[in-house]
C-alpha positions in Angstrom: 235.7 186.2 117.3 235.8 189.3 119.9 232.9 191.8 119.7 232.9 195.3 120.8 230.8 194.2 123.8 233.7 192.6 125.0 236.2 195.1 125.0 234.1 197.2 126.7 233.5 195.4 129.4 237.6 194.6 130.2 238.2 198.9 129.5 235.6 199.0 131.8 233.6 201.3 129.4 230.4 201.4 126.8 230.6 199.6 123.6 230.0 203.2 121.9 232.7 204.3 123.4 234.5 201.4 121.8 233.6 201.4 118.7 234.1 205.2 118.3 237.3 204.7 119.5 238.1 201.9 117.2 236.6 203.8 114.3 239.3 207.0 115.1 236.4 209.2 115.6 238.3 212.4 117.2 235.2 214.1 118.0 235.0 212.0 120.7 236.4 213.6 124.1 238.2 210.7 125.6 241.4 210.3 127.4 244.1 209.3 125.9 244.3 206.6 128.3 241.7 205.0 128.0 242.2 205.2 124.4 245.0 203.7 124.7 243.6 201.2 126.9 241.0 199.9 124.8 243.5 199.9 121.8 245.9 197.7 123.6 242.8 195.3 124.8 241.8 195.2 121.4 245.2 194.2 120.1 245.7 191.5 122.6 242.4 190.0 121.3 242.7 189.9 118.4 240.0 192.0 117.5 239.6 192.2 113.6 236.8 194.7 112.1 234.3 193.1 110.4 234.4 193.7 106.4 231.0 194.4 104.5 230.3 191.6 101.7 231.5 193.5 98.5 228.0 194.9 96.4 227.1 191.7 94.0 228.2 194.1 90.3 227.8 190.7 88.5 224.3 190.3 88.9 221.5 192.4 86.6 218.5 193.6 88.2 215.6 190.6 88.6 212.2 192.3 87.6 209.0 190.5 88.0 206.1 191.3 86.5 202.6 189.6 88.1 199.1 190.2 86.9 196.2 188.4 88.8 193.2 187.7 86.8 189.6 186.1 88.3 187.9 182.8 87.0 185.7 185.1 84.4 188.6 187.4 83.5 190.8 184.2 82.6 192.3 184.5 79.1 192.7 180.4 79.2 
């Protein structure tokens, strides 16, 4: 799998820049160039963007409920 790190260091720039770049973030002053750049690196390997596992909707809450109680205080 190719990280960010990676493409970086062929563009020959930072892995913010990267990943900003990857992310389409047009805030970012960069040239075109080297946009391009890293966009064609990241093509040629394969680069994929990691997806976030998918919230668990299936699942209902777990609640656990613990009360501590000494030798003398022991309800037995």
């Amino acid at each position: 799998m190719v990280t960010i790190k990676e493409i970086a260091e062929r563009a020959k720039v930072s892995p913010a820049t990267v990943s900003r770049v990857l992310k389409q973030d047009q805030t970012m002053s960069v040239s075109p160039e080297t946009r391009e750049n890293i966009l064609k690196i990241a093509q040629h390997l394969g680069y994929t963007k990691h997806l976030k596992k998918p919230p668990m909707t299936d699942v209902s809450p777990l609640i656990a409920i613990i009360q501590w109680f000494s030798e003398s205080e022991d309800i037995g």
